[in-house]
C-alpha positions in Angstrom: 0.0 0.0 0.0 2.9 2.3 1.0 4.6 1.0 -2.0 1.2 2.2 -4.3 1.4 5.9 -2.7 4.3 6.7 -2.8 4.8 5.8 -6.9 1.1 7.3 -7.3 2.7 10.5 -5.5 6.2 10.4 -7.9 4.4 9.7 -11.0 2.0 12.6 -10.0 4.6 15.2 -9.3 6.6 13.7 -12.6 3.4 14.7 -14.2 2.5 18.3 -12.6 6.2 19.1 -13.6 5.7 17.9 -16.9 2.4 19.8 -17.5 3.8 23.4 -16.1 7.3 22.6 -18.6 4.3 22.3 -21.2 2.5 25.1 -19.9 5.8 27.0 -20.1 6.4 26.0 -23.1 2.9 27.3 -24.8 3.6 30.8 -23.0 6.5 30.7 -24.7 5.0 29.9 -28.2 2.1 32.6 -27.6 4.8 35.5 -26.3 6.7 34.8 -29.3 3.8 35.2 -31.2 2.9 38.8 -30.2 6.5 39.6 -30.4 6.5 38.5 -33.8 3.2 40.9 -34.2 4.9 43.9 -32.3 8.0 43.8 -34.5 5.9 43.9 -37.7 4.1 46.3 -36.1 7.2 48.0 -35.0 8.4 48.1 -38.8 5.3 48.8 -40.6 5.3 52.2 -38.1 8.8 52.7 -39.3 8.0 52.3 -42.9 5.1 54.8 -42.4 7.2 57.1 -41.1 10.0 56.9 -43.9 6.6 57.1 -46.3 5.9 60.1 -44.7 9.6 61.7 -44.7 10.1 60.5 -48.3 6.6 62.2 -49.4 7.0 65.7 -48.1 10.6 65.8 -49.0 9.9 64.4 -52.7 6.7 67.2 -52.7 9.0 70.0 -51.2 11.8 69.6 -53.7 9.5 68.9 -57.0 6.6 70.6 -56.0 4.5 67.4 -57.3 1.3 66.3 -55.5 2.4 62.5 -56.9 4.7 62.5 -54.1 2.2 62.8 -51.4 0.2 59.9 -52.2 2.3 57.7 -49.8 2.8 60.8 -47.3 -1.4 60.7 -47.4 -1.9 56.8 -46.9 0.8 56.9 -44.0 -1.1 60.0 -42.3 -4.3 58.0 -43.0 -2.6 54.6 -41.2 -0.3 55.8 -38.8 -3.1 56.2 -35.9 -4.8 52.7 -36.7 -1.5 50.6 -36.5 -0.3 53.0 -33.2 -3.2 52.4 -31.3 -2.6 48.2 -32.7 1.3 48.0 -31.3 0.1 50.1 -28.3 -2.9 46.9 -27.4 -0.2 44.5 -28.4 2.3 45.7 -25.6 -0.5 46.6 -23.4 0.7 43.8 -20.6 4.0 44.9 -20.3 5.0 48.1 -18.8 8.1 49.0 -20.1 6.6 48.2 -23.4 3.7 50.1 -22.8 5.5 53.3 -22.4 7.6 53.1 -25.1 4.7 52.9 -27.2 3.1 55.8 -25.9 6.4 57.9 -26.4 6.1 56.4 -30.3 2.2 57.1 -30.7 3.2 61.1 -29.3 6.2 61.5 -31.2 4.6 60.4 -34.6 1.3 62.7 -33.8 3.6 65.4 -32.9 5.4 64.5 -35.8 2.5 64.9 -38.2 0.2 67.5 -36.8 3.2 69.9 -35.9 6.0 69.4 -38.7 4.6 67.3 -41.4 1.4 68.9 -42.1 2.7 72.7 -41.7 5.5 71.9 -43.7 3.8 70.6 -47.1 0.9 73.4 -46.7 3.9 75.9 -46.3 5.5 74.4 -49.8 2.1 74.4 -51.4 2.0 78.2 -50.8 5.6 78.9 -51.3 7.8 75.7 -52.5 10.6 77.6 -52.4 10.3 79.2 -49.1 10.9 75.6 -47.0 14.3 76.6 -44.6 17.6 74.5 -44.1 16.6 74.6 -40.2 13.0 72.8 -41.0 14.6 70.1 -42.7 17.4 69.9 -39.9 14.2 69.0 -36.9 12.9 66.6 -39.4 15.5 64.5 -39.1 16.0 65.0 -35.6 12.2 64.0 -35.3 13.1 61.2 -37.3 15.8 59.9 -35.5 14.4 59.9 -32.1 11.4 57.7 -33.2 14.1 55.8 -35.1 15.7 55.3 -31.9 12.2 54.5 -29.8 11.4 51.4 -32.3 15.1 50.1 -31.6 14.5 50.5 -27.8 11.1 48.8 -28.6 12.7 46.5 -30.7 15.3 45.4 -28.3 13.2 45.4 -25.6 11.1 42.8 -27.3 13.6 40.5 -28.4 15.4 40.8 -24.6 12.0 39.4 -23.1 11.8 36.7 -26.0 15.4 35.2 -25.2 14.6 35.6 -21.1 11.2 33.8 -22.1 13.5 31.0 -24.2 15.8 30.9 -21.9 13.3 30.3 -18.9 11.4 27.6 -20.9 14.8 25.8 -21.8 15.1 25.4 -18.2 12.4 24.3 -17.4 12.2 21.7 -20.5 16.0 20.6 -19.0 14.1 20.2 -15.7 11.0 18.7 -17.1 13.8 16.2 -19.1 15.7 15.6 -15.8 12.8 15.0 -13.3 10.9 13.0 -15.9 14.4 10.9 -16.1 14.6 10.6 -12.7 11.0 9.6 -12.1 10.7 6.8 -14.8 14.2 5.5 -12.9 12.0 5.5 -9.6 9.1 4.6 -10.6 11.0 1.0 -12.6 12.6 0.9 -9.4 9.6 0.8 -7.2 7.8 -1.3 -9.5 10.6 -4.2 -9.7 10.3 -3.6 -5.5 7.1 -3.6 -5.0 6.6 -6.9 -8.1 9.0 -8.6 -6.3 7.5 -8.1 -2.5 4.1 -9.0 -4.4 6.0 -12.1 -5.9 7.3 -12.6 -2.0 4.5 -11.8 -0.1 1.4 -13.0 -2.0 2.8 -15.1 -5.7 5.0 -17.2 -3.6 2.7 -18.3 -0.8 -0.2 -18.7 -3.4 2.3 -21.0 -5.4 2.9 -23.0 -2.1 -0.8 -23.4 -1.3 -1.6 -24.6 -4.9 1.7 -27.2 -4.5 0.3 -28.1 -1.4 -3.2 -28.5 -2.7 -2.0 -30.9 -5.4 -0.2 -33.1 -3.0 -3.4 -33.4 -1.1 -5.2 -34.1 -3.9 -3.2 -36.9 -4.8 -3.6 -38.5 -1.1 -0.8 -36.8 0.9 -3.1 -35.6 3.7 -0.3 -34.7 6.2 0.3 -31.7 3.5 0.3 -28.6 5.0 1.4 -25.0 4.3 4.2 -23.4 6.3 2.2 -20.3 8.2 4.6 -17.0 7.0 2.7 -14.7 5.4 0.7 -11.8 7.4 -3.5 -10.5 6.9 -5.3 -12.2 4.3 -2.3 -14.7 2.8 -1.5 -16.1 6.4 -5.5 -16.3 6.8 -5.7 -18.7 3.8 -2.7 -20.8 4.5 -4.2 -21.1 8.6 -7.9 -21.8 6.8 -5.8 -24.1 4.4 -4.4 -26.1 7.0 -7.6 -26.6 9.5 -9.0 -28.0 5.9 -6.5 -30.7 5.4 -6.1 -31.2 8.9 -10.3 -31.8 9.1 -10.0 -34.2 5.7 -7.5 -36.1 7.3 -9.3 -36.7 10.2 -12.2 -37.3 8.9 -11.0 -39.5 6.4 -9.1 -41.6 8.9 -12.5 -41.8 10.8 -13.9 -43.3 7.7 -11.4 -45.7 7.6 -12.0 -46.9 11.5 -15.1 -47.0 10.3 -15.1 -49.3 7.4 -12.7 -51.0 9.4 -14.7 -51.5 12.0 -17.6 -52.7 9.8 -15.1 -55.3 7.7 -13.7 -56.6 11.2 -17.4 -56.7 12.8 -18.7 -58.7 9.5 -15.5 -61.1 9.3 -16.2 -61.6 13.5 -20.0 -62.4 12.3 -18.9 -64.9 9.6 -16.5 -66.7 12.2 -19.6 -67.5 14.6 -22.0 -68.1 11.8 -18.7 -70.7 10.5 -18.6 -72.1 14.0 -22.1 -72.4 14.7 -22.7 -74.2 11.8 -19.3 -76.5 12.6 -20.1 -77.1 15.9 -23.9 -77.2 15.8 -26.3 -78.7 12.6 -23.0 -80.2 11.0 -21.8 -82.1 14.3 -25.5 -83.2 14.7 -26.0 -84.1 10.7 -22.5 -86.2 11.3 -24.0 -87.7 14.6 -27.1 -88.7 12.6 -25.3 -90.3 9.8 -23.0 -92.4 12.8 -26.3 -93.6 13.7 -27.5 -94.6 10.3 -24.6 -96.6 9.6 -24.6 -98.6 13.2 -28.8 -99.0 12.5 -27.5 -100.1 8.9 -25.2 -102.7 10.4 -27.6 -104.5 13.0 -30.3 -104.9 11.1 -28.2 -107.6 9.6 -28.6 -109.2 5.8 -32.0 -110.2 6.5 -33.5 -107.0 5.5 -31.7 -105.8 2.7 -34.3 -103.4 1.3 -35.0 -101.6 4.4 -30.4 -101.3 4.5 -30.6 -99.8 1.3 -32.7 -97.1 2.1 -30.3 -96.3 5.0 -28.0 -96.4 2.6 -29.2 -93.9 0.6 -30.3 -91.5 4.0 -26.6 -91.7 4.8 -25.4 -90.7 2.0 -27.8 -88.1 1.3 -27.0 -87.1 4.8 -23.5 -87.0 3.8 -23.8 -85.1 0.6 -25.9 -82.2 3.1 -22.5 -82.4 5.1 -20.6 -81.5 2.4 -22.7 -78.8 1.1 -22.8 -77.1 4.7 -19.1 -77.5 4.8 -18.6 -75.3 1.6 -21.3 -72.8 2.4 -19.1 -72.8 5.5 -16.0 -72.2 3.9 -17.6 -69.5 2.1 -18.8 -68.0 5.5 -15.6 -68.2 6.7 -12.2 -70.5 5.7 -11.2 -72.5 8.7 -8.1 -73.4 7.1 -7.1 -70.3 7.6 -7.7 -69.3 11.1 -6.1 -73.0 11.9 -3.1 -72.9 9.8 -2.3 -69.5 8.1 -2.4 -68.3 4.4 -0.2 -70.5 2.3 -2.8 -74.0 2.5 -5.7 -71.8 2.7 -4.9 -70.1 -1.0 -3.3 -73.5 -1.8 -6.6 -75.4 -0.6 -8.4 -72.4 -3.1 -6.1 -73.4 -6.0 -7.1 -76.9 -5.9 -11.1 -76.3 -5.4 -10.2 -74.1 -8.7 -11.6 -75.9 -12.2 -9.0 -73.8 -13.7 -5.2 -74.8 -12.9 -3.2 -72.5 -10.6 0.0 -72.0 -9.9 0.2 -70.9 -6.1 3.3 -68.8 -5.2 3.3 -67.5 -1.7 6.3 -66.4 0.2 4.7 -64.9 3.7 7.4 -66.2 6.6 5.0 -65.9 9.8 1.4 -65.7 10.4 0.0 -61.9 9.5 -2.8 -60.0 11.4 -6.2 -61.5 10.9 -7.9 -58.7 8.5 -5.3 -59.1 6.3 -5.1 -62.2 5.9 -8.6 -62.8 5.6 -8.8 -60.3 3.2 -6.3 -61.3 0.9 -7.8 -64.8 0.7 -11.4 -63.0 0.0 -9.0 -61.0 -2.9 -8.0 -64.2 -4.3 -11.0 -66.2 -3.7 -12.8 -64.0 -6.0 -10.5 -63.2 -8.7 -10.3 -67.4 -9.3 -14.1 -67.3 -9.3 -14.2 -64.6 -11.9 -11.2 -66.5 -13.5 -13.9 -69.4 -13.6 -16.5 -67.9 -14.5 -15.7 -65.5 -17.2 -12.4 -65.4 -18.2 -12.3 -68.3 -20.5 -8.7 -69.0 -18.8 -6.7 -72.5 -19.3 -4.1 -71.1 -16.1 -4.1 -68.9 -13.7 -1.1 -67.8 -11.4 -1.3 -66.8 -7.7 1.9 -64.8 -6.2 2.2 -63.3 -2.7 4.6 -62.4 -1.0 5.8 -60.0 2.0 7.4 -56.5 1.4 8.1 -53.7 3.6 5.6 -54.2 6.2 3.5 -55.0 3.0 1.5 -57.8 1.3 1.7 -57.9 -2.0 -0.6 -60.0 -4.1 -1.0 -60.7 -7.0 -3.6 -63.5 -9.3 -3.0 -63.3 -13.2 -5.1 -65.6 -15.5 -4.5 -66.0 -19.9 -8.3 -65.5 -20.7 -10.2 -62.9 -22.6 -9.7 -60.2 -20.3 -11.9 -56.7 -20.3 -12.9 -57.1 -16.6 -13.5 -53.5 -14.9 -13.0 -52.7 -11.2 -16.2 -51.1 -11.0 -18.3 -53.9 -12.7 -19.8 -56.6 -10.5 -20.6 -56.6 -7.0 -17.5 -58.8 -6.1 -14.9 -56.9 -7.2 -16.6 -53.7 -5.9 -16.9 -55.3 -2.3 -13.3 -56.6 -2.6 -12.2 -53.0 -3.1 -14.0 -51.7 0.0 -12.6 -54.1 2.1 -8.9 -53.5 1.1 -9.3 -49.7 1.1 -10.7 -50.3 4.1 -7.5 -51.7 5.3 -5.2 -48.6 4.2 -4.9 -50.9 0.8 -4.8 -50.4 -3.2 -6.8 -53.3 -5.1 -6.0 -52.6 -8.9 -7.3 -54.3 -12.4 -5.2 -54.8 -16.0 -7.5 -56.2 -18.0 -6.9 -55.3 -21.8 -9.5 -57.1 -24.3 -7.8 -60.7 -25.7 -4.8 -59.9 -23.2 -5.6 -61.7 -19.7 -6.7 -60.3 -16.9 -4.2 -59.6 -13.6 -5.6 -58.5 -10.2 -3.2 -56.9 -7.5 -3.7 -55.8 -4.6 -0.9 -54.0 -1.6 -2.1 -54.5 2.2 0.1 -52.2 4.4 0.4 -54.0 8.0 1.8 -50.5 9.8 -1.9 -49.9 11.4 -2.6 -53.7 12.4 
């Protein structure tokens, strides 16, 4: 702001400076122009007075009235162009008086010499004295001398005007100078404290806005700048710091929700294990001991045990599965390798399994990663027209990578189906990245990363 003043107030005095050189300048121009009009003046008055001087004198020494034609039109003139130089000079003093001492001597001239004299030759053209002649040119000569004195008067206040408008032209040229050096000065200051103070810290909240944009929610702005620009870094920061939060809510959340529905499926899995499946074994037990005391006797009556057992046996199986599905117990009792490896072999399309996990990991993750794979071989099944698929998993960096590749027809989407949809939720739920490559005629590959830092 002080910055803004302070050039508005050079640039303004640059310009007042500027406008009274021009003024100057145009006083100049109009002073020369009425000295230009008060020397013509100044000559023509001369002229009319050597019109009049030549007239009598030609008149007295010829007698001719031809010769007072010019002596009649200078008469006639003289008082018109008098009174004109006498306006013209009207706004100077010294001027002014020298004008009136021309205006009386030229009257005086006329009325009391030139006019007596001619009618004195008309009478008597031989009767004009040496002596009359003599005061004629002494009248002469001093008006002579009163247009130089005009003359140089004139052209003395014309060269002080010239001389004052040079100056202040050289001054106009000088402070001008000076101010365009200021103001480039004060404008590369004040661009660069605007660059500083407001480009800069604009720059750094866009940067900053980026990287949070791109999941970097511990981005913040460094607080520096002062009023409005450290208001929007502070406002800046309590957003990212409330997205943060809040997203790491939603994450406990959906955590929360994933762990509580994987603790559901574990008792619904161990109810069923424990409860109807025990009893549905317990029955079939007892079908096969009724089976063997009834004895060969009544072989009609064993083969319908026969048949109850087995389809008693088959209902085993099926509850087993749905179990599996509920919940793998293979993996609870002994870890991720034979669980995926038990998935492989369930699989109708071959699998390679590849795991290389060293110890047991936290629950969620691995029960998620064997959801991740348990759907992408049923997809693999299902849709991909695949004659292999490949499992790989292994342990990096506090995290698990996986990854299950097939050879079918590929074009499978992340966002189509319910499956893959649900598998995403529950390993972004996790802090996880689940990703799909499928390109038409060239396979399909699943991965997904499972950090372990928060478990």
């Amino acid at each position: 702001m002080t910055a803004g003043v302070v050039l508005a107030l050079i640039v303004g005095a640059a310009f007042a400076i500027l406008l009274s050189s021009i003024a100057d300048l145009r006083r100049t121009q109009l002073r020369e122009q009425r000295s230009e009009q008060v020397l013509v003046m100044a000559n023509r008055l001369e002229r009319l007075i050597i019109d009049m001087e030549t007239g009598q004198r030609g008149f007295a020494l010829t007698g001719q009235e031809q010769f007072l034609q010019p002596w009649r039109a200078a008469i006639t003139a003289y008082p018109g162009e008098v009174g004109a130089l006498e306006r013209l000079v009207a706004d100077t003093p010294a001027q002014r008086v020298l004008a009136r001492q021309i205006a009386t001597a030229g009257a005086s001239y006329i009325h009391d010499y030139s006019i007596p004299l001619v009618e004195k030759t008309r009478r008597d053209p031989a009767a004009v004295p040496s002596p009359e002649v003599a005061e004629e040119k002494r009248r002469v000569d001093a008006m002579r001398a009163k247009f130089d004195a005009l003359v140089a008067a004139e052209q003395s206040m014309v060269r002080g005007q010239q001389q004052r408008s040079d100056a202040a032209a050289r001054r106009a040229g000088t402070v001008g100078v000076a101010a365009l050096i200021v103001s480039v000065s004060l404008i590369g200051i004040y661009s660069g404290y605007l660059a500083r103070a407001i480009a800069a810290p604009v720059r750094r909240v866009a940067a900053t806005a980026r990287r949070l944009a791109s999941g970097d929610l511990a981005a913040r702005v460094p607080v520096r700048g002062a009023g409005e620009i450290g208001l929007l870094e502070r406002s800046f920061n309590t957003m990212a710091a409330t997205l943060a939060r809040n997203r790491a809510e939603l994450a406990a959340s959906r955590s929360r929700i994933v762990t509580s529905a994987d603790l559901a499926r574990r008792r619904i899995e161990r109810d069923l294990h424990d409860g109807i499946q025990q009893r549905l074994v317990s029955l079939v037990l007892d079908v096969r001991s009724a089976q063997a005391e009834l004895g060969s006797d009544r072989l009609e009556f064993g083969g319908r045990l026969d048949r109850l057992a087995g389809g008693l046996g088959e209902a085993i199986d099926e509850l087993r599965e749905i179990s599996r599905g509920i919940h793998p117990a293979i993996l609870s009792e002994a870890g991720l390798d034979p669980a995926l490896r038990t998935l492989a072999r369930r699989s109708p399309v071959p699998v390679e399994v590849d795991v290389d996990v060293p110890r047991r990991l936290p629950e969620a993750v691995e029960v998620a990663a064997y959801y991740v794979v348990s759907e992408a071989l049923t997809n693999t099944a299902k849709h991909a027209h695949a004659t292999v698929a490949t499992v790989r998993v292994h342990l990096e960096d506090e995290v698990l990578r996986l990854e299950v590749r097939d050879d079918g027809v590929g074009g499978a989407a992340a966002g189509e189906g319910s499956g893959l949809v649900g598998l995403a939720d529950r390993v972004e739920a996790l802090g996880g990245t689940l990703t799909v490559l499928s390109p038409p005629d060239q396979g399909t590959t699943l991965r997904a990363d499972l950090p372990l830092g928060q478990w």
